[in-house]
C-alpha positions as CSV (number, residue, x, y, z in Angstrom):
1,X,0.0,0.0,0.0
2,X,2.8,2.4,0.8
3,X,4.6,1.7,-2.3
4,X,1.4,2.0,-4.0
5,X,1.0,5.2,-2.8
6,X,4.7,6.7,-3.5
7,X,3.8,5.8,-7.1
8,X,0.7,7.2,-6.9
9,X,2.6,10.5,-5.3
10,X,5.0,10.3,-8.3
11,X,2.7,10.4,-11.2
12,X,0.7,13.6,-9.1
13,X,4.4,15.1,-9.1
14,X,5.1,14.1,-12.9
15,X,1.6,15.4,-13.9
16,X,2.3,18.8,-12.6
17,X,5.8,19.0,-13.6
18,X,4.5,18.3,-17.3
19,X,1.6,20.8,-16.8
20,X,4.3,23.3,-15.6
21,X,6.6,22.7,-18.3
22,X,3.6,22.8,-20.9
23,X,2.7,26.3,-19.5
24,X,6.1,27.4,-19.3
25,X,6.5,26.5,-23.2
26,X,3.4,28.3,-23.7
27,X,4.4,31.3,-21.9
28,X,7.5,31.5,-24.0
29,X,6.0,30.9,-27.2
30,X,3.9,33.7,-26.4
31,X,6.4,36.1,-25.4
32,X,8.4,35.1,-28.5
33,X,5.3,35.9,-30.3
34,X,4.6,39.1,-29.0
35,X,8.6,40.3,-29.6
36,X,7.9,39.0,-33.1
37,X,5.0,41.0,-33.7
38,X,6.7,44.1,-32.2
39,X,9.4,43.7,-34.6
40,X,7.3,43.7,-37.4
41,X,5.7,46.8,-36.5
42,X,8.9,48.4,-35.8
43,X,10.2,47.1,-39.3
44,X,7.1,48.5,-41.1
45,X,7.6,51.9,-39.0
46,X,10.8,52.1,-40.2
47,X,10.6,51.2,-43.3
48,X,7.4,54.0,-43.4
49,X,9.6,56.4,-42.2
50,X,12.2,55.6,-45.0
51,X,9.7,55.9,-47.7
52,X,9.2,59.3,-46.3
53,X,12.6,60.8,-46.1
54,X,12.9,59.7,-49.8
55,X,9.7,61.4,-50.7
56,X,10.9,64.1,-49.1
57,X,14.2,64.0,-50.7
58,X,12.1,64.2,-54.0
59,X,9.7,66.7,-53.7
60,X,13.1,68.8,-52.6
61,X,14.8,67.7,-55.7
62,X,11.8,68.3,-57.7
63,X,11.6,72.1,-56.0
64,X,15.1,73.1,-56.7
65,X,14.6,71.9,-60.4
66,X,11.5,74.0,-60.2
67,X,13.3,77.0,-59.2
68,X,15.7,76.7,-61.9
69,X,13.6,76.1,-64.7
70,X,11.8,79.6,-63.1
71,X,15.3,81.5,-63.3
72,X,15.8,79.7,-66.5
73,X,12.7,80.8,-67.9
74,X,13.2,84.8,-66.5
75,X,16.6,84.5,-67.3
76,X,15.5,84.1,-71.1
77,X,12.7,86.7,-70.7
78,X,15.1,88.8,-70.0
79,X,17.8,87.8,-72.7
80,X,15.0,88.2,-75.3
81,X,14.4,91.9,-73.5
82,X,17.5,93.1,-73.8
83,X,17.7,91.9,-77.4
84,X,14.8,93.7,-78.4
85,X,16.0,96.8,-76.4
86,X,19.2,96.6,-78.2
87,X,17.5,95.9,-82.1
88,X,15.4,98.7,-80.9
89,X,18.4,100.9,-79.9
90,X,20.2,100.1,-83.2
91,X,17.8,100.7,-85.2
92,X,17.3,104.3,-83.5
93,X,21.1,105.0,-84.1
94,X,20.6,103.5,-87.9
95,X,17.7,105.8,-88.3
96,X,19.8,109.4,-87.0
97,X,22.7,108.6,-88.9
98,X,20.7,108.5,-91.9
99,X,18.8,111.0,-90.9
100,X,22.0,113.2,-90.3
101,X,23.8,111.7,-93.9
102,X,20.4,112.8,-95.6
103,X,20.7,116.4,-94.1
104,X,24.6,116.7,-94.8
């Protein structure tokens, strides 16, 4: 009877430790879980963030190359100005020299 119930004792003792150790994988396979899942969304934050600061980068790009095609543009206006001004002008200067060549 007494070894009967040491046996009895031990599989009680096995039982939990194999309930323990079942929870205890659990538990860890839930916490490994959870750290998974966190890096994920850390991983997809990051990479968000990336996509950002290249979009940014972009858009800057894109502004600067605005600017310049501005400038570019005004610089022209300007060239084409100046050349008019400066036909004009000569043409002016043509005109009183042959004014003054008729009058001599």
């Amino acid at each position: 009877a007494r070894t009967a119930r040491l046996l009895e004792q031990k599989n009680r003792a096995l039982t939990r430790l194999d309930s323990t150790m079942e929870e205890k994988k659990r538990q860890v396979h839930n916490v490994e879980a959870e750290k998974k899942r966190e890096l994920e969304k850390e991983k997809k934050k990051s990479e968000l963030r990336q996509r950002l600061l290249e979009q940014e980068k972009e858009n800057e790009v894109t502004a600067v190359k605005n600017k310049l095609g501005v400038y570019e543009s005004e610089r022209n206006s300007i060239g084409k100005l100046m050349g008019r001004s400066l036909r004009l002008a000569g043409k002016e200067a043509k005109s009183k020299v042959n004014v003054l060549r008729h009058r001599n």
